[in-house]
C-alpha positions as CSV (number, residue, x, y, z in Angstrom):
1,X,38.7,90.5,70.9
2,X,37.6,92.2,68.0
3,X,34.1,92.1,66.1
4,X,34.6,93.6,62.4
5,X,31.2,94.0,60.1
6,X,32.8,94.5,56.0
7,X,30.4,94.8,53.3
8,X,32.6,93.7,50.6
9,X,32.1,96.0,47.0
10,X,29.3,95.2,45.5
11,X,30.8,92.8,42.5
12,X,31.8,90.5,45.0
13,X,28.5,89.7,46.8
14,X,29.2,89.6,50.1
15,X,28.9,90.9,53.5
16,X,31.5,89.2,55.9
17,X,31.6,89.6,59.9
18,X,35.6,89.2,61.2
19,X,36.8,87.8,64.7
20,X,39.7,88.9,65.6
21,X,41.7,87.5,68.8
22,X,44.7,89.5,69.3
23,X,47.3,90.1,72.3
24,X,48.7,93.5,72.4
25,X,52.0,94.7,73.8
26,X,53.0,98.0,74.7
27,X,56.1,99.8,73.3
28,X,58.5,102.3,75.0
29,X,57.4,104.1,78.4
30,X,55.0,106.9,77.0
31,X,52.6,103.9,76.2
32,X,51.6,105.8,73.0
33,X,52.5,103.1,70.7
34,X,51.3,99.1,71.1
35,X,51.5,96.3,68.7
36,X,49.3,93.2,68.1
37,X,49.0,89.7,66.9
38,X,46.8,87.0,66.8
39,X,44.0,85.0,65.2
40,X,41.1,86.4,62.7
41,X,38.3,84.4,61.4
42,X,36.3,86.1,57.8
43,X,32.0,84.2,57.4
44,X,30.0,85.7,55.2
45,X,26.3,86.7,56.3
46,X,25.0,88.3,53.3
47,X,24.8,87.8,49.6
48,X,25.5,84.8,47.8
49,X,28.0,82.5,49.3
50,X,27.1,81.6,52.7
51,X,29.5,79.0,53.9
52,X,32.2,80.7,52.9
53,X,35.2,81.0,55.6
54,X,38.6,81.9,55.8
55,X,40.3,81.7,59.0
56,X,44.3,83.6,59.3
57,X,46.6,85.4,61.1
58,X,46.7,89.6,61.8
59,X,49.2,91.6,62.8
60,X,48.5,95.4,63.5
61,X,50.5,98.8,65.2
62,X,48.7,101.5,67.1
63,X,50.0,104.8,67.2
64,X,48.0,107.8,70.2
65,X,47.6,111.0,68.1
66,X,45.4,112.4,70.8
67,X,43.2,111.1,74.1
68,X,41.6,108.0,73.0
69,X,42.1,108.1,69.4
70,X,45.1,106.0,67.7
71,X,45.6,105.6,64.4
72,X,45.7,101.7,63.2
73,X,47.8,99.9,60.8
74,X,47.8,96.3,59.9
75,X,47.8,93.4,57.5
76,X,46.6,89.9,57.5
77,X,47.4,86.5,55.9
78,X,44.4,83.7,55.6
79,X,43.4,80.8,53.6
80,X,39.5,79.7,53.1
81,X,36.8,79.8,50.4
82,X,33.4,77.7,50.2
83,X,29.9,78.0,48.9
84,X,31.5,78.4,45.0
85,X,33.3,81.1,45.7
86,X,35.6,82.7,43.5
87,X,38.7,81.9,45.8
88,X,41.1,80.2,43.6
89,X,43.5,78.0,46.0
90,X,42.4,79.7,48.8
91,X,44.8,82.1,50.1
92,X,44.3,85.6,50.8
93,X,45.7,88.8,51.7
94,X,44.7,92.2,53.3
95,X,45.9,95.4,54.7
96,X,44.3,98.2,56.6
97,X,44.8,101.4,58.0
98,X,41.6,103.3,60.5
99,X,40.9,105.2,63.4
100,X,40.0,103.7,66.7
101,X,38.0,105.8,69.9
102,X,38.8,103.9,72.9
103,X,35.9,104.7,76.6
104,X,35.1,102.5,79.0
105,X,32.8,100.9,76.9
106,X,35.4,99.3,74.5
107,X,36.6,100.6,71.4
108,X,35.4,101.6,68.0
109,X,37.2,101.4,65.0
110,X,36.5,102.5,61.3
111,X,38.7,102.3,58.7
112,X,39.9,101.0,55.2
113,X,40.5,97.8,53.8
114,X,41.7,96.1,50.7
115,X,41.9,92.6,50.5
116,X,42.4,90.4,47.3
117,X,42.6,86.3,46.7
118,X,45.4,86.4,44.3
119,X,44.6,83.3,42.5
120,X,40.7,83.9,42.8
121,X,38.7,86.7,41.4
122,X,37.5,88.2,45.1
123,X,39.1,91.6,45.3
124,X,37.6,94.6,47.2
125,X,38.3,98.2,48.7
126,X,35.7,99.0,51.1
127,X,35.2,100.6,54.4
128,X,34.9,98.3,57.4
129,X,33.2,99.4,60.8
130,X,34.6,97.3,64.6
131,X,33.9,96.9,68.0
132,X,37.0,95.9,69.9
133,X,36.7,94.5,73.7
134,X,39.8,94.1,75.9
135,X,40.0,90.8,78.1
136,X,41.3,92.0,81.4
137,X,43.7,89.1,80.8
138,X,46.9,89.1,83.2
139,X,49.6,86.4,83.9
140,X,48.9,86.0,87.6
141,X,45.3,85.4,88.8
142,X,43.6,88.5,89.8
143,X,42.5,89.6,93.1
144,X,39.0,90.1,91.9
145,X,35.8,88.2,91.0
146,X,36.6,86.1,88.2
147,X,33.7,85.2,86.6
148,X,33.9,81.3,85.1
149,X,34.6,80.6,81.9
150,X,33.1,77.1,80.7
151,X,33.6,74.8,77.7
152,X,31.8,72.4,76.1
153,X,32.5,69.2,73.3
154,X,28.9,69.4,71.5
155,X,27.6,66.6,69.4
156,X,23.9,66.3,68.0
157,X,21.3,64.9,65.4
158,X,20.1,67.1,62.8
159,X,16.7,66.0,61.4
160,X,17.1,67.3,57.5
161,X,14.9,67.2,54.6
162,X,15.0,68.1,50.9
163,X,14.1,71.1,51.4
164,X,17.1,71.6,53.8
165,X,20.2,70.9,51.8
166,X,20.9,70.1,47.8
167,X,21.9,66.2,48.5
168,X,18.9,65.2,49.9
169,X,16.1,63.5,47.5
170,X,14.2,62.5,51.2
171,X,14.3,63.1,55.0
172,X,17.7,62.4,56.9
173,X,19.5,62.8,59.9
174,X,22.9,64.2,59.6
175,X,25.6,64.1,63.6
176,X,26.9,67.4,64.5
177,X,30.0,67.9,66.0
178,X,31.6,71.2,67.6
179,X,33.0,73.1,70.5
180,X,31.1,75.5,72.5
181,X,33.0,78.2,74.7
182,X,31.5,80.8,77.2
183,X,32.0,83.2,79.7
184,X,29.7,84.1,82.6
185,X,28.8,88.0,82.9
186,X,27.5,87.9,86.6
187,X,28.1,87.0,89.8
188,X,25.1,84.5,89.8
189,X,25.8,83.0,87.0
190,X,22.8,83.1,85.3
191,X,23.7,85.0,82.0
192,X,26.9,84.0,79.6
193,X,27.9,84.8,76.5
194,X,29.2,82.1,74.2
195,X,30.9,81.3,71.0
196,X,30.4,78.2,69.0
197,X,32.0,76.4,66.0
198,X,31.2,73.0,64.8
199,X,30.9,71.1,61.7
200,X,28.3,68.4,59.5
201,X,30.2,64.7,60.1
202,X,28.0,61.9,59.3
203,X,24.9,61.8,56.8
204,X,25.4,63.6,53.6
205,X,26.2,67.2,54.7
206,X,30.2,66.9,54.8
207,X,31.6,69.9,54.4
208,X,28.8,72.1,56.4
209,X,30.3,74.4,58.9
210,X,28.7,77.5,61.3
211,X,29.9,79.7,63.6
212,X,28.0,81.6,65.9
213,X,27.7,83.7,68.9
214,X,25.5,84.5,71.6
215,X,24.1,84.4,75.0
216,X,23.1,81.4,77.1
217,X,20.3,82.3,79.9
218,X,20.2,79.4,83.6
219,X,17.5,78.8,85.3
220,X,17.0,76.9,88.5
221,X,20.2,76.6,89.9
222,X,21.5,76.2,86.9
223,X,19.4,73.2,86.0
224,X,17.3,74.6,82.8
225,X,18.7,76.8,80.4
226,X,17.9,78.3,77.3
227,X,20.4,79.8,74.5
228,X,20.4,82.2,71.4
229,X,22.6,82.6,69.0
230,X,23.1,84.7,65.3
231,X,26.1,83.8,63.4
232,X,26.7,82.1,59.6
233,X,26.7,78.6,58.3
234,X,26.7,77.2,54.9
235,X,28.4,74.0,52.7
236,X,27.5,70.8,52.2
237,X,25.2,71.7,49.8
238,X,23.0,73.5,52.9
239,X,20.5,76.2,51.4
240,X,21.9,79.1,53.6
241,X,21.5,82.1,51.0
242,X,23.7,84.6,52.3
243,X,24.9,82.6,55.5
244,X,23.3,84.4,58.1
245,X,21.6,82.2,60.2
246,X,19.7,82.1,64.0
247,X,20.1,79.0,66.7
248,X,17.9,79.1,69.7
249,X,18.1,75.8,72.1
250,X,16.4,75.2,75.6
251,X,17.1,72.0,77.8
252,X,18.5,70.5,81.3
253,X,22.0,70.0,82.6
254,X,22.4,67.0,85.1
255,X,25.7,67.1,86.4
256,X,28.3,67.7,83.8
257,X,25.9,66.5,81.1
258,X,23.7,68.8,78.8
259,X,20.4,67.4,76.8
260,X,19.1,70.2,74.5
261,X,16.3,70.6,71.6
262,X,16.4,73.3,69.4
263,X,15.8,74.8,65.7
264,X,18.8,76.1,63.5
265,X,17.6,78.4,60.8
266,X,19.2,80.4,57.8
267,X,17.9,83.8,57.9
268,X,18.2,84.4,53.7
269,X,17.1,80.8,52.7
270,X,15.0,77.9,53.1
271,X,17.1,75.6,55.8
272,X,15.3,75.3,59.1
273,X,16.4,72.5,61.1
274,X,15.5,71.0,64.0
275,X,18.3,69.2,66.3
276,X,18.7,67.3,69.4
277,X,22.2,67.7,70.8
278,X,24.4,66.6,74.3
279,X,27.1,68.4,75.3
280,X,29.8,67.7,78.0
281,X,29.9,70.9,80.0
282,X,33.6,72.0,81.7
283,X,33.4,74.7,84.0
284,X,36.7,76.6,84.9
285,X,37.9,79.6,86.7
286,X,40.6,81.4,84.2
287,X,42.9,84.4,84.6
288,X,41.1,86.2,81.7
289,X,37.9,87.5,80.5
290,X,35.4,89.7,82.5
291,X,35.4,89.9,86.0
292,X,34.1,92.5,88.7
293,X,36.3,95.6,88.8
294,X,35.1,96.3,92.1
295,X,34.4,92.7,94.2
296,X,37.8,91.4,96.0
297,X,37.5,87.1,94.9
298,X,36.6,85.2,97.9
299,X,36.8,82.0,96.6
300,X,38.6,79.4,98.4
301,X,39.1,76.4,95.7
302,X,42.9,75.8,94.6
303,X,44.1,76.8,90.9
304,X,46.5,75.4,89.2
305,X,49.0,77.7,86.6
306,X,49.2,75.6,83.3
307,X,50.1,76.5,79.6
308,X,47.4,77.7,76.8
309,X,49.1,76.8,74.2
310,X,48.3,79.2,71.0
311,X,49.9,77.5,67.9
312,X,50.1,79.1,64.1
313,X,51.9,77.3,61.2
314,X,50.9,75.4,58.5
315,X,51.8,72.1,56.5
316,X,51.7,70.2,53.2
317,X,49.5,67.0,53.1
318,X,50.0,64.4,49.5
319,X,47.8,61.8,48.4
320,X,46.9,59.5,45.4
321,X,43.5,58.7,44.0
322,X,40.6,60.9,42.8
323,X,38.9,64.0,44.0
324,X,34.9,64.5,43.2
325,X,35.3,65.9,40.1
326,X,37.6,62.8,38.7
327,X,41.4,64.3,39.0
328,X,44.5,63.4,40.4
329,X,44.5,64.7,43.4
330,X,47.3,67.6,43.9
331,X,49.7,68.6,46.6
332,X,48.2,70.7,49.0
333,X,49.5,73.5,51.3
334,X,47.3,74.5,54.3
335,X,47.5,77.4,56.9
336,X,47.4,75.8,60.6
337,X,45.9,77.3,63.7
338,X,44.5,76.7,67.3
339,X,44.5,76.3,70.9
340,X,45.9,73.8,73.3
341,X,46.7,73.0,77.1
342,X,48.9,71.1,78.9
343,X,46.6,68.4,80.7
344,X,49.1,66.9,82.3
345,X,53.1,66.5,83.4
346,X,55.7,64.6,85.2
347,X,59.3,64.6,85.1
348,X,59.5,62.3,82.2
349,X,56.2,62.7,80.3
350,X,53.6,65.5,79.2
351,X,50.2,65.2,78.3
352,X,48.7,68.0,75.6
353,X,45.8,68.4,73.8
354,X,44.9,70.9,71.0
355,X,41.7,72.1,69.1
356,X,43.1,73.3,65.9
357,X,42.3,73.7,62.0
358,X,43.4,73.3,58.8
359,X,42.8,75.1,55.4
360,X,43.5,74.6,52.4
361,X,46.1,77.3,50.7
362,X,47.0,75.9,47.5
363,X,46.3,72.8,45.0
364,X,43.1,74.1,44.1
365,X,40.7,73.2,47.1
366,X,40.3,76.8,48.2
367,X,36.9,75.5,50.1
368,X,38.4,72.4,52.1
369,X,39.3,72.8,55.6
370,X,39.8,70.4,58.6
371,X,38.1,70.7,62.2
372,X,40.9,68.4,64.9
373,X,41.2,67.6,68.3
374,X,45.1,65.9,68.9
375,X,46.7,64.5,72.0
376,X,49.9,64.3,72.5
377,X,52.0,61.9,74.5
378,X,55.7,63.3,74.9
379,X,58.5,62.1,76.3
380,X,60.5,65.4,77.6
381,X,64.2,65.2,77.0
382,X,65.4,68.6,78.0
383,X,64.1,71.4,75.7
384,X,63.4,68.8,73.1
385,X,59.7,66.7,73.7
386,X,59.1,63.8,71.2
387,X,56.0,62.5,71.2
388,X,53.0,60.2,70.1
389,X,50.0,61.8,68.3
390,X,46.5,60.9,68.0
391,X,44.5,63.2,65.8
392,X,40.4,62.5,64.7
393,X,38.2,65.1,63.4
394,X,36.0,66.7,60.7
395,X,36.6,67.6,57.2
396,X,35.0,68.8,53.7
397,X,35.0,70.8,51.0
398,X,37.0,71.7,47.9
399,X,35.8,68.6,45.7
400,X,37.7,66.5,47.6
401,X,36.0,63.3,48.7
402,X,36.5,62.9,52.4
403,X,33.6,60.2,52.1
404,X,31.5,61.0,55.7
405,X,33.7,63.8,56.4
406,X,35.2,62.0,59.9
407,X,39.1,61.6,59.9
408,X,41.6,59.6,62.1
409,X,44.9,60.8,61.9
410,X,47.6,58.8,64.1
411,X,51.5,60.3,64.1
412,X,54.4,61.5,65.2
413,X,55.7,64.7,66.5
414,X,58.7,66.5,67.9
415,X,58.9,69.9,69.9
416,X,62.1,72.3,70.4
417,X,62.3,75.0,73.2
418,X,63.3,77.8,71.0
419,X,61.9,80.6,74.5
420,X,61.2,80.6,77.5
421,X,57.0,80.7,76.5
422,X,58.0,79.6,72.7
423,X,58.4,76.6,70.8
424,X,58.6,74.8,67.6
425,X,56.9,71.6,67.1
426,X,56.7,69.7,63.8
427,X,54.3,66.4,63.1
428,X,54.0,63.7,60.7
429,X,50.4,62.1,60.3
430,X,48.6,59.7,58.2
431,X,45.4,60.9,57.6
432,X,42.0,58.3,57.1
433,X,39.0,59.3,55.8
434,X,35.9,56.4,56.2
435,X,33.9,55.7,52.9
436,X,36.4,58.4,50.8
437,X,39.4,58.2,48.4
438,X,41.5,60.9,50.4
439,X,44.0,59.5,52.6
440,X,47.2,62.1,52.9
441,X,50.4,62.0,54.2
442,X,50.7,65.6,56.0
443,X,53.9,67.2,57.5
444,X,53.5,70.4,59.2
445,X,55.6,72.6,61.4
446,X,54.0,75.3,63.7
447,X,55.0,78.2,66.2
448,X,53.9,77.5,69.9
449,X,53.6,80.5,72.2
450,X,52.7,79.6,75.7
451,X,50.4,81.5,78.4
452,X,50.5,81.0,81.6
453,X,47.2,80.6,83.2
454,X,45.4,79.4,86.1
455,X,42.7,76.8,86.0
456,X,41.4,74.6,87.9
């Protein structure tokens, strides 16, 4: 997991903060070269555009040239835009080359980077400096103590007035939805870090997004807690400045269930918002993250080894009607990514679920992108699964008028066993937007790479 902090040249107006989730793979048996691929996610904090995202894939090659110091090389693909951004359709490109110093402490990385939105006007050479932290992630569970990870579906009231967001001529209240994951760094689980992503749905901030990240504090066995996070947010006509923006939250958990007040605020403009939010809170013992180097596990509960599903791709979605500026709407390519797990399995059927995006590459909506949750019903016929799909979730952005913003997406999908850990799965949906004039027809293949972990 890589934090990288790029203050983009100055004609451009922006500072941007990357995630990077990569998994790396050592080549020949001197271990002095290793390759990567994953996810990376681009928000601006500073300058002008806050909301603007772009989320994409990386690829990168490491090469020793002495004791803890490699030289890195690497390109990335990625579609996004937002906040009026110059981004054209949406699609970008960058490539890099740096030095990374590896201690126990993680590694640090500073090197050069040139990206460009070819059918936009953001270009920029500029020096980018990274943090990079290694998930002690293994395909059998460790014998060690694995501190739980935990997950949580978020959902919430935002109490917004003019002063808040562009759209707004009086007070409002605008429903929240996002995904909240975390990962405990002690034994007592009192203190977790945490990473959150979650979108405006109803009451006139569609297209509002924010990402942020952050630590979560427990109090009382666990029964009062209190969070903080720093991160960007911005669209939906939001006054975020720059993007960077500040989320503290306190509240109770009874059982599984999480009641929480709290104050977002952007950091460079007027927004400060006050929200009441409930979460459903998973906790789950996983075969990654941080754990105690030097505690043997002496837990007793069963795990069970299941698939995380990591799925790449993208798709084209068509539709008829008018956008919010009064055109035909066009043909749209989008870049497709996410996470999923297989819930459940017999000998006929399988149960899967995904958490996955989509944004806009081409067609002109540079800024739209789609926030989904699908399940999956397949029947499994050999190395070929064909299956049922229900898709809802949250969308905005690019002119196009998505009405509240909340989608239901029913469809059809098949899947091909191309590996042992690697498949092919390509979907048809119909796509329903309440109160708006989009409703596509989207067909979209992706790339499925399993990992076998253990859960419970």
């Amino acid at each position: 997991m890589t934090l990288l902090f790029e203050p983009l040249m100055e004609t451009n107006e922006m500072m941007w903060v990357t995630q990077r989730f990569e998994m790396n793979k050592t080549i020949g048996s001197s271990k002095r070269k290793v390759v990567s691929a994953g996810l990376e996610m681009q928000s601006a904090v500073l300058g002008n555009y806050g909301g603007f995202y772009a989320f994409g894939f990386t690829g990168s090659f490491y090469q020793n040239i002495a004791p803890s110091l490699q030289l890195h090389i690497g390109g990335s693909m990625a579609s996004g835009g937002g906040a009026s951004a110059p981004d054209g359709d949406g699609l970008m490109y960058r490539g890099f080359i740096g030095l990374s110093h590896s201690s126990k402490l993680g590694t640090l990385e500073l090197g050069l980077h040139h990206i460009n939105f070819p059918s936009g006007s953001i270009k920029s050479n500029h020096m980018a400096f990274g943090y990079k932290h290694e998930m002690p992630y293994h395909w059998q569970r460790q014998d060690k103590l694995t501190y739980p990870t935990f997950f949580e579906l978020v959902t919430g009231l935002w109490f917004l007035g003019p002063e808040d967001a562009g759209r707004n001529l009086e007070s409002v209240k605008a429903i929240y939805a996002g995904i909240r994951m975390g990962q405990y760094l002690n034994s007592s689980n009192t203190l977790g870090a945490e990473l959150q992503l979650g979108a405006g749905a109803l009451g006139n901030i569609d297209g509002y997004m924010n990402y942020s990240i952050g630590v979560r504090f427990n109090m009382l066995s666990k029964r009062l807690f209190a969070r903080g996070h720093l991160g960007s947010g911005g669209g939906g006509s939001v006054y975020t400045g720059g993007g960077l923006s500040s989320m503290v939250s306190t509240g109770i958990k009874l059982g599984q269930h999480q009641f929480s007040i709290g104050q977002w605020t952007a950091l460079t403009d007027n927004a400060s918002i006050p929200f009441f939010s409930y979460s459903r809170y998973f906790d789950i013992i996983s075969s990654f993250g941080f754990h105690d180097s030097g505690a043997v596990s002496t837990s007793k509960k069963p795990t069970k080894k299941v698939n995380l599903k990591v799925l790449v791709g993208g798709g084209q979605q068509r539709s008829s009607g008018m956008d919010r500026n009064n055109f035909l709407y066009n043909p749209m390519s989008g870049i497709s990514m996410g996470l999923g797990i297989e819930a459940w399995t017999n000998t006929t059927y399988t149960l899967d679920i995904y958490g996955h995006t989509l944004w806009a590459a081409s067609g002109g909506y540079g800024a739209y992108a789609e926030g989904l949750f699908s399940g999956v019903l397949n029947r499994n016929q050999g190395s070929i699964k064909c299956g049922l799909d229900f898709t809802t979730g949250i969308a905005g952005g690019g002119g196009i008028n998505v009405g509240s913003g909340v989608m239901i997406a029913p469809g059809l999908q098949i899947e091909i066993k191309i590996g042992s850990l690697t498949s092919l799965k390509t979907n048809l949906r119909k796509k329903y937007f309440h109160g708006g004039s989009y409703s596509p027809i989207y067909f979209g293949m992706e790339l499925i790479q399993s990992l076998p972990v253990h859960l419970w």
